[in-house]
N, C-alpha and C positions, 0 to 999 in steps of 0.2 A: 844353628849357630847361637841360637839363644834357648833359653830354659828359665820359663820363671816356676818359682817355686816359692810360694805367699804364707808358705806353715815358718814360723822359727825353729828350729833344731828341739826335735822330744818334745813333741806337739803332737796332736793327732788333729783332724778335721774332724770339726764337730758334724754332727749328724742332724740332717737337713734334709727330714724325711716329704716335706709342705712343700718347699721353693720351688719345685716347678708349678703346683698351682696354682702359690704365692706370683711367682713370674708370668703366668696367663693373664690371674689379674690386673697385674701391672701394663699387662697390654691392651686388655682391653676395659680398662676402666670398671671395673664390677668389684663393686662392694663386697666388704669380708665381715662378718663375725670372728673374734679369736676369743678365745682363753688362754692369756700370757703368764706366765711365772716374771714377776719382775722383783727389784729387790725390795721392796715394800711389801710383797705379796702377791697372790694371786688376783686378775683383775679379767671380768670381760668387758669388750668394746664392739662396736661399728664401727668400720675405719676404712676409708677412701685411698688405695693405696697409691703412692707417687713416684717410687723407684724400687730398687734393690741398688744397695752398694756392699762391693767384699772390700772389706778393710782388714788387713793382716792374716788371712784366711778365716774370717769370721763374715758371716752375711748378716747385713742389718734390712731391716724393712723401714723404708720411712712412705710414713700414713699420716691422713689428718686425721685428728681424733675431736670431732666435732668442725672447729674452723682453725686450729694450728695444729701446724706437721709436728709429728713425733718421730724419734725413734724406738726399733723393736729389735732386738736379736733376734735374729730366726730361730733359732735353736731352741728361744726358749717358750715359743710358740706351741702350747700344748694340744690343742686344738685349733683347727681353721674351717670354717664354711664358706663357701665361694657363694654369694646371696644372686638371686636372678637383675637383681637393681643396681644401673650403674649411676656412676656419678660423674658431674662437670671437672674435668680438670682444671685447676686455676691457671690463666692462659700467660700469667709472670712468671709462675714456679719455674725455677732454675733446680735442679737436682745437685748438681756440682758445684754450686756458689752456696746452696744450703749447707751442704757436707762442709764445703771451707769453711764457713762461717761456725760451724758446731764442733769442729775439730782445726782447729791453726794448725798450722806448719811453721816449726821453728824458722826465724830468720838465718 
């Protein structure tokens, strides 16, 4: 009775070839290395991952990079190493009141 369907019309889903080991790590708290394309440029990081969110059929990574959360595209995640070392998750972090907060919603 329902069907959701999160692409806009003449869209394709990005290719998101990482997300599930992106998604492991998110469960089990274990440190990532990437090499991201972002729009500044090319950048590597260590980064403690926090959630996964799909927003409009696009998956974002949010990670702390050093001691504040960021966000990543997946997609444009060109490399990822899943590191044997995990990390503390911060025991506040809210994932869904981050996203509100980084993205409003029209009144």
């Amino acid at each position: 009775r329902f069907h959701l369907d999160a692409l806009p019309w003449y869209h394709r889903a990005e290719v998101a070839p990482c997300l599930p080991a992106l998604a492991a790590a998110v469960w089990d708290d274990r440190l990532l290395r990437v090499e991201y394309e972002g729009w500044k440029g090319g950048v590597r990081r260590q980064l403690s991952p926090l959630g996964l969110v799909l927003k409009g059929g696009l998956w974002y990574l949010v990670a702390l990079a050093g001691s504040r959360p960021r966000t990543y595209r997946v997609a444009n995640i060109r490399r990822l190493e899943v590191l044997e070392g995990r990390f503390r998750r911060p025991p506040d972090f809210d994932l869904a009141a981050f996203w509100a907060r980084l993205a409003p919603r029209p009144d």
